[in-house]
N, CA, C and O of each residue as an XYZ file, in Angstrom:
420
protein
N     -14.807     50.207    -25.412
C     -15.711     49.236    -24.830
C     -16.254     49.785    -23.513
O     -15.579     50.436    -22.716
N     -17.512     49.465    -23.364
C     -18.175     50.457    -22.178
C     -18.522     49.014    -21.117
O     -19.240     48.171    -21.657
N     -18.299     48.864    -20.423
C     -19.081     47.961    -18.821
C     -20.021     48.842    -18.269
O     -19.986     50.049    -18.027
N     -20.980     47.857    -18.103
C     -22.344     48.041    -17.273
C     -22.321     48.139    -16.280
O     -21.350     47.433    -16.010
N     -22.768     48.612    -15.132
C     -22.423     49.283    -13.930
C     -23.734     47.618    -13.719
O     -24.645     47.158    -14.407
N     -22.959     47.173    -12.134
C     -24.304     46.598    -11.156
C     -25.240     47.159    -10.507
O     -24.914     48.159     -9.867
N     -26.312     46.829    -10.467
C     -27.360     47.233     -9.516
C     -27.667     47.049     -8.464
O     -28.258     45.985     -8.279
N     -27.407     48.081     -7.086
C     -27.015     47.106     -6.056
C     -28.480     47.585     -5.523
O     -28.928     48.665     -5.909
N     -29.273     46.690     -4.554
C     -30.247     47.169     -3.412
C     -29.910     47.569     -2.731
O     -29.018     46.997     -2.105
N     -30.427     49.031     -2.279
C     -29.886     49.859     -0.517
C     -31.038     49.194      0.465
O     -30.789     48.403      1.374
N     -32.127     49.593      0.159
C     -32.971     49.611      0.815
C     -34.620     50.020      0.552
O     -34.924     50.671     -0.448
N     -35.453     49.663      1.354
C     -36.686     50.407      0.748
C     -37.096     51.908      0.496
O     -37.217     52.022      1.716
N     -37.367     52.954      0.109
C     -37.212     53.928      0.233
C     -37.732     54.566      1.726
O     -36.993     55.182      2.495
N     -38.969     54.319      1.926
C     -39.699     54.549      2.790
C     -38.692     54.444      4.260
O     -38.687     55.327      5.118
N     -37.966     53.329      4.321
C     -37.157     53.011      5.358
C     -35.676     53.346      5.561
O     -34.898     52.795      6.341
N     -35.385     54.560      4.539
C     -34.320     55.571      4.743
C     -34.930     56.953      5.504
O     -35.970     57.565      5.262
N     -33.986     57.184      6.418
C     -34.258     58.232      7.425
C     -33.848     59.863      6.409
O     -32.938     59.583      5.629
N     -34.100     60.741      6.322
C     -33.535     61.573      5.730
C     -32.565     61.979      6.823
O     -32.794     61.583      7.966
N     -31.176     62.965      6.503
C     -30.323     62.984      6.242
C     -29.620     61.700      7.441
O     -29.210     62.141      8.515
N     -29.536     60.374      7.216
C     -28.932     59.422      8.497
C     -28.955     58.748      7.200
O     -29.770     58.590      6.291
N     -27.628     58.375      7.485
C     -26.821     57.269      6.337
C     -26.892     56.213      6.563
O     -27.432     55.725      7.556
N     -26.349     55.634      5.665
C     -26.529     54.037      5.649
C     -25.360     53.804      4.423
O     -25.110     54.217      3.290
N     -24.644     52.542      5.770
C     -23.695     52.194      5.105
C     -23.729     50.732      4.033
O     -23.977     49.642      4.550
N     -23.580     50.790      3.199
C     -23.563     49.192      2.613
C     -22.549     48.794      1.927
O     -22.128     49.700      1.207
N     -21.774     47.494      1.807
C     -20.901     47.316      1.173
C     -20.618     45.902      0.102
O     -21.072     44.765      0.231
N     -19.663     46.470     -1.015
C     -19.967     46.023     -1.873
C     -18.424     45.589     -2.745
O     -17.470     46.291     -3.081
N     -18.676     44.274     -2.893
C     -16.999     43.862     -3.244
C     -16.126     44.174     -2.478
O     -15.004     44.076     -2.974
N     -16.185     44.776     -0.682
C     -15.161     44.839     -0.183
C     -15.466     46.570     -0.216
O     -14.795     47.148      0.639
N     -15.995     47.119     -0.711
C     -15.912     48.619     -0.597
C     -17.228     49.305     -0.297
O     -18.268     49.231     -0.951
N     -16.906     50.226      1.209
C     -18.011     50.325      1.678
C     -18.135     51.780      1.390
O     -17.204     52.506      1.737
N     -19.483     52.447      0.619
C     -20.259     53.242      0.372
C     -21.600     53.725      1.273
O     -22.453     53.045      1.844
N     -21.429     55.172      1.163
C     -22.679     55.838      2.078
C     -23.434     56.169      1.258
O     -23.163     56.610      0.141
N     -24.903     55.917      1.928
C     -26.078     56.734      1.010
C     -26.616     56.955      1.597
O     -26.813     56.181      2.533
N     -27.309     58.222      1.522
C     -28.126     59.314      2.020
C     -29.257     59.750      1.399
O     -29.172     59.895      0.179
N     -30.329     60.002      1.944
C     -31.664     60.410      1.331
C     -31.498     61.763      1.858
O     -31.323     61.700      3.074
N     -31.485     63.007      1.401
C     -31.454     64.394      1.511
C     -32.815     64.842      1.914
O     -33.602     63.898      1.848
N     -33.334     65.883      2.285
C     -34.543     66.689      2.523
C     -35.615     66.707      1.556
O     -36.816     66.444      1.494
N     -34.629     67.152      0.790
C     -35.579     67.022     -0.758
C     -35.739     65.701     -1.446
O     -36.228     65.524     -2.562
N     -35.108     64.505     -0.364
C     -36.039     63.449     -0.596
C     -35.181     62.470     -1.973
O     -35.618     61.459     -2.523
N     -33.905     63.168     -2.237
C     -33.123     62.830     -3.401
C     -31.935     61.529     -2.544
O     -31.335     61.805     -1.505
N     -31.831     60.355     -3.156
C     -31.146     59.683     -2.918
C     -29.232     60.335     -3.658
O     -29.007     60.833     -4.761
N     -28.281     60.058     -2.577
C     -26.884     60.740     -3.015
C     -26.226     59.628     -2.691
O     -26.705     59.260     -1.619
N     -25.427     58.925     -3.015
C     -24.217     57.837     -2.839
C     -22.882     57.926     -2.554
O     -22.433     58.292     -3.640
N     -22.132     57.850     -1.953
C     -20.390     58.280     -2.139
C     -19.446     57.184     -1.459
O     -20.039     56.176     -1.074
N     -18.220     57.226     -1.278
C     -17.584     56.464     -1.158
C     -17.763     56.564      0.436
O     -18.213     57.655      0.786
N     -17.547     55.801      1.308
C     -18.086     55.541      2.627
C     -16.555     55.955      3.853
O     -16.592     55.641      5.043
N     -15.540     56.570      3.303
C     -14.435     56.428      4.151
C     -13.901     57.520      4.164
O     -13.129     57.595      3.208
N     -13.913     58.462      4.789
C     -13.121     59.882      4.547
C     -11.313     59.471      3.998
O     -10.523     58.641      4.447
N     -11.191     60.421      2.926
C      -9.802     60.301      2.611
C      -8.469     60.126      3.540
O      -7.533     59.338      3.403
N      -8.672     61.011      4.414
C      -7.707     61.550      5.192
C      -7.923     60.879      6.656
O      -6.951     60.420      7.256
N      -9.086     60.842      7.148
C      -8.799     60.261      8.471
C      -9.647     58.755      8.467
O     -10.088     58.118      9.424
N      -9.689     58.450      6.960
C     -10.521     57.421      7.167
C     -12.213     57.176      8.050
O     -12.777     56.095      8.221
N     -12.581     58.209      8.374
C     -13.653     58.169      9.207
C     -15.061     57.547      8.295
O     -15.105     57.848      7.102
N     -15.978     56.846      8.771
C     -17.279     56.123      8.447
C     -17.999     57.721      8.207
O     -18.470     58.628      8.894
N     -17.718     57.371      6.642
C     -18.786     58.915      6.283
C     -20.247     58.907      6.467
O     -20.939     59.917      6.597
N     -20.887     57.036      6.468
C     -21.992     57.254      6.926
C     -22.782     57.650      8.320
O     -23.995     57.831      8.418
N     -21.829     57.737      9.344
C     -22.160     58.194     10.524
C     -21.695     59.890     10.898
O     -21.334     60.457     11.929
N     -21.932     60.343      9.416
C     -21.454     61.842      9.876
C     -22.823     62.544      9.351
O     -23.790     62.145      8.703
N     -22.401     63.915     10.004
C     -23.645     64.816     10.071
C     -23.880     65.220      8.519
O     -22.847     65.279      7.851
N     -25.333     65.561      7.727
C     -25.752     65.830      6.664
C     -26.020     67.425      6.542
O     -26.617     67.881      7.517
N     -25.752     68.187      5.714
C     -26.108     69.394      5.921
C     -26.056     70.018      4.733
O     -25.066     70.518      4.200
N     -27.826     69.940      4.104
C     -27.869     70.524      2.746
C     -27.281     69.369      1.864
O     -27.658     68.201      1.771
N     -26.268     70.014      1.253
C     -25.369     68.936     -0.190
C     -24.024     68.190      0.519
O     -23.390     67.353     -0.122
N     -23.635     68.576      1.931
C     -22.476     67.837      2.400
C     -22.767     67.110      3.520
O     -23.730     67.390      4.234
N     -21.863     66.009      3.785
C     -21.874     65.373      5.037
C     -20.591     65.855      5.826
O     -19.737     66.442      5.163
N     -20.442     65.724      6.749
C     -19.272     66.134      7.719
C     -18.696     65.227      8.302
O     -19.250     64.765      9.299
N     -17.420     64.687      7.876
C     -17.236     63.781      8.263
C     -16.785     63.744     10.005
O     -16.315     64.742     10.551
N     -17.005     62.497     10.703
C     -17.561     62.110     11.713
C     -16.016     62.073     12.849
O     -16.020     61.970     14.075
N     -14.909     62.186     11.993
C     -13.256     62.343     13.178
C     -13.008     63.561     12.524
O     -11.817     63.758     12.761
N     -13.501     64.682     11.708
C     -12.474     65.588     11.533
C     -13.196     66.909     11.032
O     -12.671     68.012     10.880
N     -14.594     66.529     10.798
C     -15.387     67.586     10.705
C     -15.136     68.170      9.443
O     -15.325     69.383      9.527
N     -14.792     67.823      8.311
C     -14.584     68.471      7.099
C     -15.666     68.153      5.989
O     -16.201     67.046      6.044
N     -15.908     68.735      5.323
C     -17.311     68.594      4.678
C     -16.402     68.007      3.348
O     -15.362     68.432      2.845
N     -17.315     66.777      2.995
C     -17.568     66.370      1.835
C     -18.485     66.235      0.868
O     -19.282     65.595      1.554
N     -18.998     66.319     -0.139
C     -19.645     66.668     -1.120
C     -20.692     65.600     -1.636
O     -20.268     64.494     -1.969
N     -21.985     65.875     -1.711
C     -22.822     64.699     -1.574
C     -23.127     64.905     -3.559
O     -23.838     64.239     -4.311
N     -22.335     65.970     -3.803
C     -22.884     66.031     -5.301
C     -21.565     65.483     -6.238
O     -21.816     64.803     -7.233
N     -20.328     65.763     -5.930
C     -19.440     65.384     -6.784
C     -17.927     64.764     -5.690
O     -16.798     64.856     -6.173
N     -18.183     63.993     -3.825
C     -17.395     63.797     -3.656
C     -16.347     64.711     -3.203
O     -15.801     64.094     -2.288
N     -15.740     65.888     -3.343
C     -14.986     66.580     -2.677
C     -14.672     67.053     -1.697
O     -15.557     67.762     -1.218
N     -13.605     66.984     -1.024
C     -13.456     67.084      0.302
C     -13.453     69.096      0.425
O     -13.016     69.896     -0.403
N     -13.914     69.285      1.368
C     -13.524     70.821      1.652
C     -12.107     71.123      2.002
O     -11.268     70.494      2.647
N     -12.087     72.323      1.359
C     -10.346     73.050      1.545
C     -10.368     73.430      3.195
O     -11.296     74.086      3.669
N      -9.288     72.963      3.977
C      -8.198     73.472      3.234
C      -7.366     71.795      3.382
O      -6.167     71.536      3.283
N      -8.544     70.863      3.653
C      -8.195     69.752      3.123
C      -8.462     69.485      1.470
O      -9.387     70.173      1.039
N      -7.871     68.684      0.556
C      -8.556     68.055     -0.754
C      -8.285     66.457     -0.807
O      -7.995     65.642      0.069
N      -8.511     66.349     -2.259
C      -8.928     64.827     -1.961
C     -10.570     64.602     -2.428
O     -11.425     65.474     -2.586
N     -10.670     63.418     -2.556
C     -12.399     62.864     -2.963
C     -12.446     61.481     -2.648
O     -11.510     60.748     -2.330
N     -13.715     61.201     -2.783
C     -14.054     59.948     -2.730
C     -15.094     59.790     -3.757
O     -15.645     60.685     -4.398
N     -15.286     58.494     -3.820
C     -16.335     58.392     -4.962
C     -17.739     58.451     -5.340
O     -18.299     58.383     -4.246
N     -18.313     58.506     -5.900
C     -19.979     59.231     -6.480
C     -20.095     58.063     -7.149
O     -19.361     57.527     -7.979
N     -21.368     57.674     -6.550
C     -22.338     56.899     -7.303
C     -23.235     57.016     -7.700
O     -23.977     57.490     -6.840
N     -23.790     56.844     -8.713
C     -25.500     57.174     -9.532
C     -26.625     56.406     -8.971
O     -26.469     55.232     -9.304
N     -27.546     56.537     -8.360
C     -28.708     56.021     -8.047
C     -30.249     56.577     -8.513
O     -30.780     57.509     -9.118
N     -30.526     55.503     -7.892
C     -31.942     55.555     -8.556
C     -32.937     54.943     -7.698
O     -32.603     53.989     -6.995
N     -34.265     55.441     -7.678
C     -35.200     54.477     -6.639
C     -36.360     54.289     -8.060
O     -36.745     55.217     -8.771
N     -36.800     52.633     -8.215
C     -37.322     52.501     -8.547
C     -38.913     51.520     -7.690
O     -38.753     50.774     -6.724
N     -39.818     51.695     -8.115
C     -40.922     50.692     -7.255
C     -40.650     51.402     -6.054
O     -41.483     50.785     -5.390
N     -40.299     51.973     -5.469
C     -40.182     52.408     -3.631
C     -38.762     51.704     -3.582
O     -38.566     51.612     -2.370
N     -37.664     51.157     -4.222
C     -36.911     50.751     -3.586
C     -35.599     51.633     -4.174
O     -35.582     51.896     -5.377
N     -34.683     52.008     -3.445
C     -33.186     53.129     -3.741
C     -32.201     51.839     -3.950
O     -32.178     50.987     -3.062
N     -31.269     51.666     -5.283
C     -30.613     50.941     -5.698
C     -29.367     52.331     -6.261
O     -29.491     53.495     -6.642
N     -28.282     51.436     -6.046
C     -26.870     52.503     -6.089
C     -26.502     51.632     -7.996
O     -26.961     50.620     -8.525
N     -25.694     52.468     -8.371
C     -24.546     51.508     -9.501
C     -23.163     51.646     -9.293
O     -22.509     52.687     -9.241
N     -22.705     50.214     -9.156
C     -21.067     50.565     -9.146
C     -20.365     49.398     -9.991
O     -19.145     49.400    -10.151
């Protein structure tokens, strides 16, 4: 049996900054999303594993963000924390439709 993912609203597209996150939360679980250079919306779980840090207030660079107490890059494509920490957080699928970036979780 398969469940349907929700459709959540981030925001308008136009009114995402490229690489400056934005945090939103959802059932209690707060997720970062990021509009990249190339203009691609990326989603992930919003809390660094290890030090807990607000991944949306960390630096963007290319495919990772850095998180914001410990400086370790996490993965804007599949979640992974950089060695010689490990660990992940979660990936979400998005989509912008009409001008507007909507996450699924």
């Amino acid at each position: 049996m398969t469940t349907s993912k929700q459709k959540v609203f981030v925001a308008n597209f136009d009114e995402m900054q490229q690489r400056i996150g934005r945090e939103i939360v959802v059932d209690g679980i707060k997720i970062a999303v990021f509009r990249l250079l190339d203009n691609r919306i990326k989603a992930i779980g919003g809390v660094c594993p290890h030090t807990h840090g607000p991944l949306a207030e960390g630096i963007v660079s290319g495919e990772y963000v850095f998180c914001p107490l410990h400086d370790y890059k996490v993965s804007l494509l599949d979640g992974t924390v950089q060695e010689p920490d490990d660990g992940s957080v979660a990936t979400y699928d998005t989509s912008i439709d009409e001008g507007k970036v909507y996450i699924f979780v």
